[in-house]
Each structure stands twice: as C-alpha cells, then as structure tokens.
mmCIF file as gemmi writes it, N, C-alpha and C atoms, coordinates in Angstrom:
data_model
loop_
_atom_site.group_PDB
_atom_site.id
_atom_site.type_symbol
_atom_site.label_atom_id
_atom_site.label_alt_id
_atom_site.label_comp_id
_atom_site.label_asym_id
_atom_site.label_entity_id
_atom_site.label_seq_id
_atom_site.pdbx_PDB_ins_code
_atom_site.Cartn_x
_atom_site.Cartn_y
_atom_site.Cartn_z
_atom_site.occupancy
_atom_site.B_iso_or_equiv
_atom_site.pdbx_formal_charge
_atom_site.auth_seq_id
_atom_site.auth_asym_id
_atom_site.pdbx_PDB_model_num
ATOM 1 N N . UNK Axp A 1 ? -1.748 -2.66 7.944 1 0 ? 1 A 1
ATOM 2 C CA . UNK Axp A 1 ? -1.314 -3.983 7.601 1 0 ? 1 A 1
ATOM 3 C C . UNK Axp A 1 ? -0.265 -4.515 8.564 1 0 ? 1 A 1
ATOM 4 N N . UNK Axp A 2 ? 0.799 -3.842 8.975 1 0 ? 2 A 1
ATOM 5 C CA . UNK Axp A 2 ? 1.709 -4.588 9.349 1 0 ? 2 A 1
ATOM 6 C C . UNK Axp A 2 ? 2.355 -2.919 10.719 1 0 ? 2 A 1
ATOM 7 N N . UNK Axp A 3 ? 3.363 -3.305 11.503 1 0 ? 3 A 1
ATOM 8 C CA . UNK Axp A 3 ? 3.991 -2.433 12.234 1 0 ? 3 A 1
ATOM 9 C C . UNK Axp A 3 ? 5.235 -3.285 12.795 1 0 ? 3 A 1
ATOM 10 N N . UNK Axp A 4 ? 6.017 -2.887 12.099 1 0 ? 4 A 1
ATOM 11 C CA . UNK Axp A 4 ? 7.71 -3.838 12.588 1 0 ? 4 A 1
ATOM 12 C C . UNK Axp A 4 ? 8.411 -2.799 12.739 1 0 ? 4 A 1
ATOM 13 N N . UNK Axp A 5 ? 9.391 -3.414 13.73 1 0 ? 5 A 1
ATOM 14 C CA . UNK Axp A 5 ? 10.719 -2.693 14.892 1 0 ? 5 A 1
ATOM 15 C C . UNK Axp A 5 ? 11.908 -3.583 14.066 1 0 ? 5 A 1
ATOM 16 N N . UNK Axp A 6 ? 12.493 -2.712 13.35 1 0 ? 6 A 1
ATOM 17 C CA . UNK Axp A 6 ? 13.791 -3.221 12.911 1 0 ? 6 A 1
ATOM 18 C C . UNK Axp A 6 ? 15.062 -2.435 13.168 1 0 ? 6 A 1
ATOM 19 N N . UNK Axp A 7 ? 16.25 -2.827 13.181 1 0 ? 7 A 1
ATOM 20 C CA . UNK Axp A 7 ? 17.503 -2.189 12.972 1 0 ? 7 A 1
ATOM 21 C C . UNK Axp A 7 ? 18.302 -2.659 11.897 1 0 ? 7 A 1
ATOM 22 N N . UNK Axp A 8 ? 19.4 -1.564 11.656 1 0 ? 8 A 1
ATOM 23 C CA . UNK Axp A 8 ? 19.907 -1.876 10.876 1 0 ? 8 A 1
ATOM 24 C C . UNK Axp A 8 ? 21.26 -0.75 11.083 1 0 ? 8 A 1
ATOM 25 N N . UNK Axp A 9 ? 22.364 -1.284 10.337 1 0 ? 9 A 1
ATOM 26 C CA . UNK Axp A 9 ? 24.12 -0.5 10.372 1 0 ? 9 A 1
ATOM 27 C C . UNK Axp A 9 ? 24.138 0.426 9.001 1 0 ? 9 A 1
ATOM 28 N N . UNK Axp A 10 ? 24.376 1.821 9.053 1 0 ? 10 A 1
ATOM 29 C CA . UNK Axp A 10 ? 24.551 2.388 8.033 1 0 ? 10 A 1
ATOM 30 C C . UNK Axp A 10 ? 26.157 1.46 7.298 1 0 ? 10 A 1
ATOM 31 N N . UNK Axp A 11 ? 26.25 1.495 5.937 1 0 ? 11 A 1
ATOM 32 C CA . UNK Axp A 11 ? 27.661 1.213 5.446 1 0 ? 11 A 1
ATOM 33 C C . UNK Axp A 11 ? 28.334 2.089 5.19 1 0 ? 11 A 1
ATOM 34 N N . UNK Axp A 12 ? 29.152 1.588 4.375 1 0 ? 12 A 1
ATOM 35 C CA . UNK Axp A 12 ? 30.759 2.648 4.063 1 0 ? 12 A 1
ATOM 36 C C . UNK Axp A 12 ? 30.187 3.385 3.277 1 0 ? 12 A 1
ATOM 37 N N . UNK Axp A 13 ? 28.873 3.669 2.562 1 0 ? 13 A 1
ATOM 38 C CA . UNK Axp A 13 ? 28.25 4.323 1.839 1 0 ? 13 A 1
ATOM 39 C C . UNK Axp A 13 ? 28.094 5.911 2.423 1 0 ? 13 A 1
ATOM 40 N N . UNK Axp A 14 ? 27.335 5.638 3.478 1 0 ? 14 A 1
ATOM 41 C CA . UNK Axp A 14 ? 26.487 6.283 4.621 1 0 ? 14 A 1
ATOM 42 C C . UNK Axp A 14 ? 25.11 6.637 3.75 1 0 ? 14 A 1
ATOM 43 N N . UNK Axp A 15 ? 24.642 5.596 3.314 1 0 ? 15 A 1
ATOM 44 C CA . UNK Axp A 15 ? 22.881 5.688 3.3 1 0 ? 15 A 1
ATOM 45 C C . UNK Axp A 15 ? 22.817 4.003 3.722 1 0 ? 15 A 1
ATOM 46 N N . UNK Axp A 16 ? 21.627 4.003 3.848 1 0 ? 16 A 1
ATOM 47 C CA . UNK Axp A 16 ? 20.725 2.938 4.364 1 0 ? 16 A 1
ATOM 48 C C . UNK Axp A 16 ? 19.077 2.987 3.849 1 0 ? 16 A 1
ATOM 49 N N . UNK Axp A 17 ? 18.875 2.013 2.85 1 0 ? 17 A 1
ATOM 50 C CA . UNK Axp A 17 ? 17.763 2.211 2.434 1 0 ? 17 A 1
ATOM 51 C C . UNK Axp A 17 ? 16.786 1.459 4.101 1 0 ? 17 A 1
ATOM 52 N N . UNK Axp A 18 ? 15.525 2.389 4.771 1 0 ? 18 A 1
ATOM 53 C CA . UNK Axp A 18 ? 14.907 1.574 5.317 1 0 ? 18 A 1
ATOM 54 C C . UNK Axp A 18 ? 13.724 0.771 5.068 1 0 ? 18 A 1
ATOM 55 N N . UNK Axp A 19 ? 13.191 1.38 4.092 1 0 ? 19 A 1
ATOM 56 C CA . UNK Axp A 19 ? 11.595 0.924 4.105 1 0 ? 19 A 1
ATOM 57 C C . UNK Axp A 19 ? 11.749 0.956 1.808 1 0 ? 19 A 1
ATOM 58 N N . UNK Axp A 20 ? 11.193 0.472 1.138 1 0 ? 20 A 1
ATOM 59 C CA . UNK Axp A 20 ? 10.408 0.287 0.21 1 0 ? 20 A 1
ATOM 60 C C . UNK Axp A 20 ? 8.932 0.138 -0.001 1 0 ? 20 A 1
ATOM 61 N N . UNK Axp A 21 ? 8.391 0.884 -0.633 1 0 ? 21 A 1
ATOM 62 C CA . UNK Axp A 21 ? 6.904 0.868 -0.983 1 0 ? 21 A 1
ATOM 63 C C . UNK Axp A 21 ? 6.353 0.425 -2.229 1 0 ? 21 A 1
ATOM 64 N N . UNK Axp A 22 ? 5.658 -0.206 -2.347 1 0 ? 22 A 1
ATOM 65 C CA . UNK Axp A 22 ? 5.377 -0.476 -3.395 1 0 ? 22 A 1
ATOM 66 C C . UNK Axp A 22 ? 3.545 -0.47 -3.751 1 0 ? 22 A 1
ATOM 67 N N . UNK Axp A 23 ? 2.899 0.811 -3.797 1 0 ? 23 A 1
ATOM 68 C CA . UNK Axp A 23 ? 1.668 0.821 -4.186 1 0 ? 23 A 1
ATOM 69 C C . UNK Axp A 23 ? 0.941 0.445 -2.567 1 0 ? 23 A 1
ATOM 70 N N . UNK Axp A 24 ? 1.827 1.359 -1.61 1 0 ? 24 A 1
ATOM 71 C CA . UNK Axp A 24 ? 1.018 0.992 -0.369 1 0 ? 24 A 1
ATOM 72 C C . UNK Axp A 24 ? 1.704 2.472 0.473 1 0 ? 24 A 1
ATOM 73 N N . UNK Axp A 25 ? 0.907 2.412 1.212 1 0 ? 25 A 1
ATOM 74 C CA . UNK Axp A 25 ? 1.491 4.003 2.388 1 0 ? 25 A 1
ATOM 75 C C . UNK Axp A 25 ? 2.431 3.369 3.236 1 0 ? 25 A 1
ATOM 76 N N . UNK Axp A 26 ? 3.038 4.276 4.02 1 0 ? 26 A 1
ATOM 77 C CA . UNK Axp A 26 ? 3.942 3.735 5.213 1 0 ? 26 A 1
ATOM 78 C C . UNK Axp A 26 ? 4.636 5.153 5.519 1 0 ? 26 A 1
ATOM 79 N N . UNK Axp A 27 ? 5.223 4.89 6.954 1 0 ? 27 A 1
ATOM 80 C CA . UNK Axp A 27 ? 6.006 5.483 7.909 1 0 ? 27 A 1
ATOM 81 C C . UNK Axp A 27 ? 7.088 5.119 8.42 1 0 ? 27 A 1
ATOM 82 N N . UNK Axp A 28 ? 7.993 5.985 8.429 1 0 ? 28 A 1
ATOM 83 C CA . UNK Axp A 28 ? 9.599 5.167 9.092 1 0 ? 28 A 1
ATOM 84 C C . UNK Axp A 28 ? 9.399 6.374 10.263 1 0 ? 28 A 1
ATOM 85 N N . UNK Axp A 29 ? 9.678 5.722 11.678 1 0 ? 29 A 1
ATOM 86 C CA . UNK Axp A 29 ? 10.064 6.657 12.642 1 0 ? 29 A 1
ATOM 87 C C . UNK Axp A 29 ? 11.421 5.895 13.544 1 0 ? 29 A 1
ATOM 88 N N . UNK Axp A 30 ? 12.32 6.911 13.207 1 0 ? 30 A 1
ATOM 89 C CA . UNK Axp A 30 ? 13.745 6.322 14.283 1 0 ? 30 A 1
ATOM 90 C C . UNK Axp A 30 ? 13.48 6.409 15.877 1 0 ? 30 A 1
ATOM 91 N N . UNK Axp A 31 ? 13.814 5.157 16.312 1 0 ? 31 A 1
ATOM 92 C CA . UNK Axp A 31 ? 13.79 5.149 17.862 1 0 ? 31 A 1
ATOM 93 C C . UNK Axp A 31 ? 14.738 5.801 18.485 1 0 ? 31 A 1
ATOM 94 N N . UNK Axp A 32 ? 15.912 5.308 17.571 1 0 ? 32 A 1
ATOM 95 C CA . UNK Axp A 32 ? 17.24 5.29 18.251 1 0 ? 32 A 1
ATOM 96 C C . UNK Axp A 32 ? 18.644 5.543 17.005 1 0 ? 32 A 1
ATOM 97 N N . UNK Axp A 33 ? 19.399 6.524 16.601 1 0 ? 33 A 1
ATOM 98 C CA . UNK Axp A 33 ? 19.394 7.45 17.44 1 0 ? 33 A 1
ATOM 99 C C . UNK Axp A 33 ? 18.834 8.806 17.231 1 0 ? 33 A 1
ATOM 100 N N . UNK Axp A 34 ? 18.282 9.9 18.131 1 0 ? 34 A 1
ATOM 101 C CA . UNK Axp A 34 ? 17.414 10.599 17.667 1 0 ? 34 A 1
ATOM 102 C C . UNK Axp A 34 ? 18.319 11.905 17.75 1 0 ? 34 A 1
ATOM 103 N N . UNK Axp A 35 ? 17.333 12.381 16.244 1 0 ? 35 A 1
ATOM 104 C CA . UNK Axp A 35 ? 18.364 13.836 15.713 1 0 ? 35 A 1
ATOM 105 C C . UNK Axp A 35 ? 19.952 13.793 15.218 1 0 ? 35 A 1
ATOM 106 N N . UNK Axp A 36 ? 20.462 12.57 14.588 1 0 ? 36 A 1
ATOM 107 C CA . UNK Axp A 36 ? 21.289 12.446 14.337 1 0 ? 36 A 1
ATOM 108 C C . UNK Axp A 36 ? 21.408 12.603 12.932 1 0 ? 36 A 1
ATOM 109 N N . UNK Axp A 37 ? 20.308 11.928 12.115 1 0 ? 37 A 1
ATOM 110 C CA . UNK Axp A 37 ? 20.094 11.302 10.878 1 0 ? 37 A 1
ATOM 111 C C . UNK Axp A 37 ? 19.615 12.38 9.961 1 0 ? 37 A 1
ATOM 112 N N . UNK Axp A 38 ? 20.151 11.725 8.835 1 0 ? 38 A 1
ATOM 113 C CA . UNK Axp A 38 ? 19.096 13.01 7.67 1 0 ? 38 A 1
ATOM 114 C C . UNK Axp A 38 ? 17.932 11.787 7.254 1 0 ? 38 A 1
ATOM 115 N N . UNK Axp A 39 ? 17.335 11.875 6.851 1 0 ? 39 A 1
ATOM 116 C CA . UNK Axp A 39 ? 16.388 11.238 6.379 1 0 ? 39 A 1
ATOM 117 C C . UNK Axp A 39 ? 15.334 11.616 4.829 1 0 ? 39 A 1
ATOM 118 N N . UNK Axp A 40 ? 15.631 10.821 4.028 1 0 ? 40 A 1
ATOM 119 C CA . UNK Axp A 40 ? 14.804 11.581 2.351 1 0 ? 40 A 1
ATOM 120 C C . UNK Axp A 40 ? 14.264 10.372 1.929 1 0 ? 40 A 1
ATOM 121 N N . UNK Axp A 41 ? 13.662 10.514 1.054 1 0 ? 41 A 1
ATOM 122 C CA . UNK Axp A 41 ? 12.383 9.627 0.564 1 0 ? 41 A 1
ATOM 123 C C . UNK Axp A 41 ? 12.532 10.263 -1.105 1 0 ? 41 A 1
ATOM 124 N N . UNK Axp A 42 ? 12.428 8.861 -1.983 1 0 ? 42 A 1
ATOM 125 C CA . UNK Axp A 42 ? 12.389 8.9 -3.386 1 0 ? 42 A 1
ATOM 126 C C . UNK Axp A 42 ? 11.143 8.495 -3.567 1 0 ? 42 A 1
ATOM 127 N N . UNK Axp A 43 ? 9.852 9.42 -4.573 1 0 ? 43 A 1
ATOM 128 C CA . UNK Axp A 43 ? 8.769 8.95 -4.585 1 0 ? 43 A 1
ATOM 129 C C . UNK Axp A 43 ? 8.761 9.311 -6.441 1 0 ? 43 A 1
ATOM 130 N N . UNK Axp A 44 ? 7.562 8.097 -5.992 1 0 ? 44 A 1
ATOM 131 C CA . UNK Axp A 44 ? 7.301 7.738 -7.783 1 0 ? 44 A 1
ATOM 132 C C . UNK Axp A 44 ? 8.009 7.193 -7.995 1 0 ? 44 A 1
ATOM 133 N N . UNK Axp A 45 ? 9.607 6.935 -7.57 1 0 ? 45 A 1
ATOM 134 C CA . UNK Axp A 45 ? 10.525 5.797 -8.435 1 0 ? 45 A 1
ATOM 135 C C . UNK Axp A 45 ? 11.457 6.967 -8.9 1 0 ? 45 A 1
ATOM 136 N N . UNK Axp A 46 ? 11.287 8.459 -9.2 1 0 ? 46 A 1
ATOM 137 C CA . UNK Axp A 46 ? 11.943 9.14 -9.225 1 0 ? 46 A 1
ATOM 138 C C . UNK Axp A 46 ? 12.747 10.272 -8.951 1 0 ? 46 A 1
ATOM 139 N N . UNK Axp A 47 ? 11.656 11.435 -7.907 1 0 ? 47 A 1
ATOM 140 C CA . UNK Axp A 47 ? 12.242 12.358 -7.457 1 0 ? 47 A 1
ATOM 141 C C . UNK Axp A 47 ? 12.92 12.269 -6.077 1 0 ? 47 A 1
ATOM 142 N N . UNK Axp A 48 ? 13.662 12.726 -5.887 1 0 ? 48 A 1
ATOM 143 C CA . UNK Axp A 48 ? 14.197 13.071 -4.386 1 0 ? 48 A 1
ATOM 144 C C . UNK Axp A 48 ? 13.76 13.542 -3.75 1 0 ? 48 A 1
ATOM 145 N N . UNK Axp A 49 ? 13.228 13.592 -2.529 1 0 ? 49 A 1
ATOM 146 C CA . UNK Axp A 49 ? 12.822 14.372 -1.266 1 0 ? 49 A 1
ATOM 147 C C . UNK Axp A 49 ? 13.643 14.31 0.384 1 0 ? 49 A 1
ATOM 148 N N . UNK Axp A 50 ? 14.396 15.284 -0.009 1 0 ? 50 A 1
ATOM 149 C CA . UNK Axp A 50 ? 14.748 15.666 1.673 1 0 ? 50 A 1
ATOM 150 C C . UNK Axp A 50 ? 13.704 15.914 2.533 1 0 ? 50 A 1
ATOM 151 N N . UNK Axp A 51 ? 13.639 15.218 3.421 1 0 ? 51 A 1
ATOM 152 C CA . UNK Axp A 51 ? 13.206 15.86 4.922 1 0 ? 51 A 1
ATOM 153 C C . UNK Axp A 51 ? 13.265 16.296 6.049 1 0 ? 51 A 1
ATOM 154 N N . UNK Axp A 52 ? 12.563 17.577 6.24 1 0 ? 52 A 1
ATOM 155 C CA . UNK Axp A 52 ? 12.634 18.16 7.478 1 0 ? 52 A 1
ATOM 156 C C . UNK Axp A 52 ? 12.897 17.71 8.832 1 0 ? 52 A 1
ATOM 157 N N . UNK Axp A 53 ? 12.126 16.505 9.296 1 0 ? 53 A 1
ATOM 158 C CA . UNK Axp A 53 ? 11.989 16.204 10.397 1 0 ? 53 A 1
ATOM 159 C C . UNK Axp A 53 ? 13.276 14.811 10.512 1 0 ? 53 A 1
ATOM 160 N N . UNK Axp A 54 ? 14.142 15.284 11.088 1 0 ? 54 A 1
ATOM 161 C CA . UNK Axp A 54 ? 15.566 13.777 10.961 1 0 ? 54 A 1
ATOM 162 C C . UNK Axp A 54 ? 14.725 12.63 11.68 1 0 ? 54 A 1
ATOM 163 N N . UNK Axp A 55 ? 13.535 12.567 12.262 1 0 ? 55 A 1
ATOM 164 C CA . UNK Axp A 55 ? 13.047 11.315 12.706 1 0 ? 55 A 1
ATOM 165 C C . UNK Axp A 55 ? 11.683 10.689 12.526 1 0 ? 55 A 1
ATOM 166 N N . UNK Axp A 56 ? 10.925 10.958 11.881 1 0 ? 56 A 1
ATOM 167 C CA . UNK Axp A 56 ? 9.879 10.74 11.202 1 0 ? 56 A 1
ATOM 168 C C . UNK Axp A 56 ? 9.41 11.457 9.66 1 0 ? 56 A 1
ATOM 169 N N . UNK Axp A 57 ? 8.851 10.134 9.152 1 0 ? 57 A 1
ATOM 170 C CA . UNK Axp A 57 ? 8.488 10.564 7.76 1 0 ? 57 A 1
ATOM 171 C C . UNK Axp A 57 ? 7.526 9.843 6.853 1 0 ? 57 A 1
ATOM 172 N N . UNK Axp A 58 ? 6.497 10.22 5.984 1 0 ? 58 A 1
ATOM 173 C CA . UNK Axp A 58 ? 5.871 8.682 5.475 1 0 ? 58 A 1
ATOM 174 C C . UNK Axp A 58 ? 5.624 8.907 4.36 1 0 ? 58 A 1
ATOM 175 N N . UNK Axp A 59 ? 5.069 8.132 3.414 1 0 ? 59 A 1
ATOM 176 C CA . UNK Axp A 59 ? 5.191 7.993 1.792 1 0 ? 59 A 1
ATOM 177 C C . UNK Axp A 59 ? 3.552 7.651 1.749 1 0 ? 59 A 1
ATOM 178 N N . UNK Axp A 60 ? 2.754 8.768 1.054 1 0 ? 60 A 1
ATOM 179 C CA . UNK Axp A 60 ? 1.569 8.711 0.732 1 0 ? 60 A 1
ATOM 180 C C . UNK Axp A 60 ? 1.38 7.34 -0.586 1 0 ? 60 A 1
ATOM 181 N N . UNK Axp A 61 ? -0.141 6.972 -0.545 1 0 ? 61 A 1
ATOM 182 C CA . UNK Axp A 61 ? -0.426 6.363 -1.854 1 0 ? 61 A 1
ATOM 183 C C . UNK Axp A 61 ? 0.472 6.716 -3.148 1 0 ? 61 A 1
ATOM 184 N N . UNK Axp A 62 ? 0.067 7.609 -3.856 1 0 ? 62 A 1
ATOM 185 C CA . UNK Axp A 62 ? -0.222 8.098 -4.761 1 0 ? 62 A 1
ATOM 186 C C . UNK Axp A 62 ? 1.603 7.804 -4.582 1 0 ? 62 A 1
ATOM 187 N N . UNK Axp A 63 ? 2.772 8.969 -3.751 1 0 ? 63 A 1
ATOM 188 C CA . UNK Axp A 63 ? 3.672 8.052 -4.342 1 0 ? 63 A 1
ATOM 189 C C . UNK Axp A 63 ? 4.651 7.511 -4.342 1 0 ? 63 A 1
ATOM 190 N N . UNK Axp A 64 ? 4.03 6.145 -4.112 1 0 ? 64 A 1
ATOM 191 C CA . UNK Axp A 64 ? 4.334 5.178 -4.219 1 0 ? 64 A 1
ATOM 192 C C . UNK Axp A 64 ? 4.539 4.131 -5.43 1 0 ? 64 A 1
ATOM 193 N N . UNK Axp A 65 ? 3.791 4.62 -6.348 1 0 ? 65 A 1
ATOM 194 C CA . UNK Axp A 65 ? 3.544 4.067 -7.7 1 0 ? 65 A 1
ATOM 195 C C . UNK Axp A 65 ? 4.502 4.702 -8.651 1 0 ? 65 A 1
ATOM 196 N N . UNK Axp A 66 ? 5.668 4.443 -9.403 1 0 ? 66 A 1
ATOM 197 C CA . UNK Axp A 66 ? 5.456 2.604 -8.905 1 0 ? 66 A 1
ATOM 198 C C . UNK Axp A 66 ? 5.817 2.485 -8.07 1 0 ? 66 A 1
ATOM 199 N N . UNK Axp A 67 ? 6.768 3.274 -7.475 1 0 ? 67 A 1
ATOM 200 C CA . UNK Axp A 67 ? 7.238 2.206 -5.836 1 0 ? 67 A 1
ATOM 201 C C . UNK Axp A 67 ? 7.792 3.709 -5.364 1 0 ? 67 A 1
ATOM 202 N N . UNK Axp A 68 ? 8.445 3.79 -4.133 1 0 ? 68 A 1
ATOM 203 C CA . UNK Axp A 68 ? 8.995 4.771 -2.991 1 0 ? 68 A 1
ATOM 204 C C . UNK Axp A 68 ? 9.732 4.259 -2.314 1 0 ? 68 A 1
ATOM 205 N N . UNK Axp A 69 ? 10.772 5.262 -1.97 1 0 ? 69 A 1
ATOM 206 C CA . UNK Axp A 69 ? 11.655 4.689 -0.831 1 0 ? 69 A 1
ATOM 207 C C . UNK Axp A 69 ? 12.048 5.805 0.348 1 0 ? 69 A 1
ATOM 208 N N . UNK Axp A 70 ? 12.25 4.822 1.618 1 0 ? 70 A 1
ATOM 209 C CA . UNK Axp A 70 ? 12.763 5.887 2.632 1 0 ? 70 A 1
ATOM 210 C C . UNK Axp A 70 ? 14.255 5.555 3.133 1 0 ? 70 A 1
ATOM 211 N N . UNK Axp A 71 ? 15.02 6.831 2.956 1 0 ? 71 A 1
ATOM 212 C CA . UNK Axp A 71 ? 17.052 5.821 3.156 1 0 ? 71 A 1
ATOM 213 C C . UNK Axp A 71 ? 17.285 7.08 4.104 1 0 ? 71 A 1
ATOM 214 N N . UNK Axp A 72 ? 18.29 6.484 4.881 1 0 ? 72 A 1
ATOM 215 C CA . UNK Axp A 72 ? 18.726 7.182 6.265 1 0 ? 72 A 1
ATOM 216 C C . UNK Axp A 72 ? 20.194 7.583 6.048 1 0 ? 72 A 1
ATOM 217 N N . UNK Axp A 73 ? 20.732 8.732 5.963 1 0 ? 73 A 1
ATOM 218 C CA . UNK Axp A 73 ? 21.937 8.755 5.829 1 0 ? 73 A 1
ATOM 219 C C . UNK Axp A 73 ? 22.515 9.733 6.908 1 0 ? 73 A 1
ATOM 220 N N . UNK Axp A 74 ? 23.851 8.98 7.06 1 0 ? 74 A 1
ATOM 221 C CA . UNK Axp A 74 ? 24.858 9.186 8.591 1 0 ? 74 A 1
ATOM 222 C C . UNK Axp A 74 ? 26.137 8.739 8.308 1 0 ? 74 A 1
ATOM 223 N N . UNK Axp A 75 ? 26.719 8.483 9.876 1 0 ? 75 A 1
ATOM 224 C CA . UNK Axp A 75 ? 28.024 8.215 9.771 1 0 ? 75 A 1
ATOM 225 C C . UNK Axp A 75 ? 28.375 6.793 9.556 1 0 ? 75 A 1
ATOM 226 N N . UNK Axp A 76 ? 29.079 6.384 8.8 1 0 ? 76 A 1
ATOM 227 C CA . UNK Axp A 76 ? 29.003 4.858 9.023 1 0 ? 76 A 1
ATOM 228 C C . UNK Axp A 76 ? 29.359 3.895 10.124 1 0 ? 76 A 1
ATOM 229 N N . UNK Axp A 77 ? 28.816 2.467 10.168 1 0 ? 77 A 1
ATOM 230 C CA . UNK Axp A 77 ? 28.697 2.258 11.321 1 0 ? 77 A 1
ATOM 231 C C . UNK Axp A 77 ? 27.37 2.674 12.395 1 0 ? 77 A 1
ATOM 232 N N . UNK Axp A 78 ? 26.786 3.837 12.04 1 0 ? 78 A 1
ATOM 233 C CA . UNK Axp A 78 ? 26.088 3.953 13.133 1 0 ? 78 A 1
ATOM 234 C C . UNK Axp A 78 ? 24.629 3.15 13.001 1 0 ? 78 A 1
ATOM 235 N N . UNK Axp A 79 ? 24.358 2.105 14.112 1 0 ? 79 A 1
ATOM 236 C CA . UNK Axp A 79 ? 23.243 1.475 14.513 1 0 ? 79 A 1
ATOM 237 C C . UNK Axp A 79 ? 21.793 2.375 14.284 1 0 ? 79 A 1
ATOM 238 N N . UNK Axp A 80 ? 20.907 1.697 13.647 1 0 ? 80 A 1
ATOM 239 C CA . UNK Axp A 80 ? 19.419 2.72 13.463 1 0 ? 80 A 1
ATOM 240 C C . UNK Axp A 80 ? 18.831 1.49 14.154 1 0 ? 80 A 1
ATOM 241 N N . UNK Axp A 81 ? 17.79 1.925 15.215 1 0 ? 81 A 1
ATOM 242 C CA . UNK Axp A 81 ? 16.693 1.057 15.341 1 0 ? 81 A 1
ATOM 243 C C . UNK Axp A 81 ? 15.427 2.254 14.988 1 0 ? 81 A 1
ATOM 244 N N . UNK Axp A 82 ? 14.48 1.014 14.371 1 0 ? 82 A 1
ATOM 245 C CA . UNK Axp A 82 ? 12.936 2.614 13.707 1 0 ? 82 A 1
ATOM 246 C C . UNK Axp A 82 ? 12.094 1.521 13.85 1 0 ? 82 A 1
ATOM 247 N N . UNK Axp A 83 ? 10.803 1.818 13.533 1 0 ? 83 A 1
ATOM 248 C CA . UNK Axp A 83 ? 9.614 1.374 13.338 1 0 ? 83 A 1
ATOM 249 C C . UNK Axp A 83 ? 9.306 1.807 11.913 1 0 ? 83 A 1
ATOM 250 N N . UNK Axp A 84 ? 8.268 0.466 11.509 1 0 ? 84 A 1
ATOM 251 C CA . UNK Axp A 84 ? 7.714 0.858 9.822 1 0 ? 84 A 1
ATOM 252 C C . UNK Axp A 84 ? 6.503 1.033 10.142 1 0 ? 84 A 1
ATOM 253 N N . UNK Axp A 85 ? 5.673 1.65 9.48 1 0 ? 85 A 1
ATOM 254 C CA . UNK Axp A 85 ? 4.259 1.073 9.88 1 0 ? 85 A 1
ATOM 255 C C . UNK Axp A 85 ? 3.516 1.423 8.342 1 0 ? 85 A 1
ATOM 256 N N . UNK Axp A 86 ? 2.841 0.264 7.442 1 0 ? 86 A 1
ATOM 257 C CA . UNK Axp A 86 ? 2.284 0.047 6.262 1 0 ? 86 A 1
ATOM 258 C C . UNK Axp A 86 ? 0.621 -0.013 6.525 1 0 ? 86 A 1
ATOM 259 N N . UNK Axp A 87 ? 0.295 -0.042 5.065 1 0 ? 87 A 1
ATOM 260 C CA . UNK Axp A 87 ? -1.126 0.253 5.083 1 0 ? 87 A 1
ATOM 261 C C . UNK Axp A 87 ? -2.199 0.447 6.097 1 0 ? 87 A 1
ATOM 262 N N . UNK Axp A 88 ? -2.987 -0.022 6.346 1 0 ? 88 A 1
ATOM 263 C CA . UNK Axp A 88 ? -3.715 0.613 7.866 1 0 ? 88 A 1
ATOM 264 C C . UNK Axp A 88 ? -3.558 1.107 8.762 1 0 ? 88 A 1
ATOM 265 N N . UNK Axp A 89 ? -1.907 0.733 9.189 1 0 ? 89 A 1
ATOM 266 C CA . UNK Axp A 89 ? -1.379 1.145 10.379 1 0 ? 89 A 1
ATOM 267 C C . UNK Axp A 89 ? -0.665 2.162 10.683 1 0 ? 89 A 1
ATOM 268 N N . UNK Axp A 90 ? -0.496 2.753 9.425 1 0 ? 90 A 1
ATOM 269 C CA . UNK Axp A 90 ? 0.198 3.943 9.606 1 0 ? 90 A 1
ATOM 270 C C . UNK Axp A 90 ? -1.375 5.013 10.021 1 0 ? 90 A 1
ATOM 271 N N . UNK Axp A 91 ? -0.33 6.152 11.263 1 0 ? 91 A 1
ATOM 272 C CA . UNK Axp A 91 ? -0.909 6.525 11.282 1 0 ? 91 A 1
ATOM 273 C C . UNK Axp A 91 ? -1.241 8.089 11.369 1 0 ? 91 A 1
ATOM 274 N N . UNK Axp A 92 ? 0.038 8.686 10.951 1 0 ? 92 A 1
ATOM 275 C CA . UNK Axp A 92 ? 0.036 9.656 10.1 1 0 ? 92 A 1
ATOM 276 C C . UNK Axp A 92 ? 1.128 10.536 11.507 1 0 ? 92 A 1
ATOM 277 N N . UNK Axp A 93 ? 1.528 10.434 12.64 1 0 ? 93 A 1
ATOM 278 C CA . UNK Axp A 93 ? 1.865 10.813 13.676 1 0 ? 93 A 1
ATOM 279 C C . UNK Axp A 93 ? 2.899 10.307 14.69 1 0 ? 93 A 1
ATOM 280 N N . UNK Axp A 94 ? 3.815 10.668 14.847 1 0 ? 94 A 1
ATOM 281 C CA . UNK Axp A 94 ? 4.953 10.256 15.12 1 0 ? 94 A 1
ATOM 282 C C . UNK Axp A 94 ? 4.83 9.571 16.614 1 0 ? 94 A 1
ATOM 283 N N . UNK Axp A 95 ? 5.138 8.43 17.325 1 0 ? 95 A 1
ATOM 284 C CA . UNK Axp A 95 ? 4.825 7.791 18.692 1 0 ? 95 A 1
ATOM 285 C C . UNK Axp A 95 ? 5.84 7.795 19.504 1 0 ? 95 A 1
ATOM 286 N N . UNK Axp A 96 ? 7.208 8.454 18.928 1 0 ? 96 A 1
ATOM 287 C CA . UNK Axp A 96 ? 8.523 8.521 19.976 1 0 ? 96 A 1
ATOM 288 C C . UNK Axp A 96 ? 8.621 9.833 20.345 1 0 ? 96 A 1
C-alpha cells in the first residue's frame, strides 16, 4: 500500500511510538541511527514484544487486530529517521 521515510525526536520519555497498525501488516526499518535503538512492538493491543534486531522489525496480520504498535526507545533528543512499509509493500526484509 504505501512506503514512507519519516523522522522523528525521541522525548523526555525516551520512547517514540513509530508506526500503528491497524488490521494491516507493516515494517519499521531505522535508517539513521543504526544500532543505537531498542526497538518492541505491542501486538493485539496487548502484549509486549522486545526485539532482537535494534533496526528492523514488522507486525504480521493476525497481530494487528485490533491494532499493533512499533515504539523506539533511546536517549532523548535523539533524531530517528526509518522507513514504514504497509500492506503490499512490505516486504518481509530489511533494505539498509
């Protein structure tokens, strides 16, 4: 469906939600900066998932329902630029 290049500033928090799903697949891969970040994903709306890889990650169908999320957490202040890539376009494989 779609493939967008966004950035964004962690806050005084240090998470950063990047991507929301809602009953669709997708991929967050960080451009910039790399190996810095933790990176976890809430699927179904409820469990937590840490992930392995600090720069790529994606949220299957299934869950997504009701919705999923992918949040980046770091130091605050620090600049993320990533790529999303949703329904069709994801494509299961990291391009940086």
């Amino acid at each position: 469906m779609a493939v967008r290049d966004k950035v964004r500033t962690i806050g005084h928090s240090g998470l950063e939600v990047l991507d929301v799903a809602v009953s669709r697949q997708c991929t967050v891969e960080i451009k910039e900066p790399r190996d810095t970040l933790t990176l976890s994903r809430r699927l179904n709306g409820v469990k937590l998932d840490v992930v392995d890889d600090a720069n790529f990650t994606g949220l299957k169908f299934g869950q997504t329902i009701p919705w999923g999320s992918i949040r980046a957490s770091g130091p605050e202040g620090l600049r993320i630029s990533y790529r999303v890539r949703t329904g069709r376009d994801v494509t299961g494989a990291p391009e940086f």
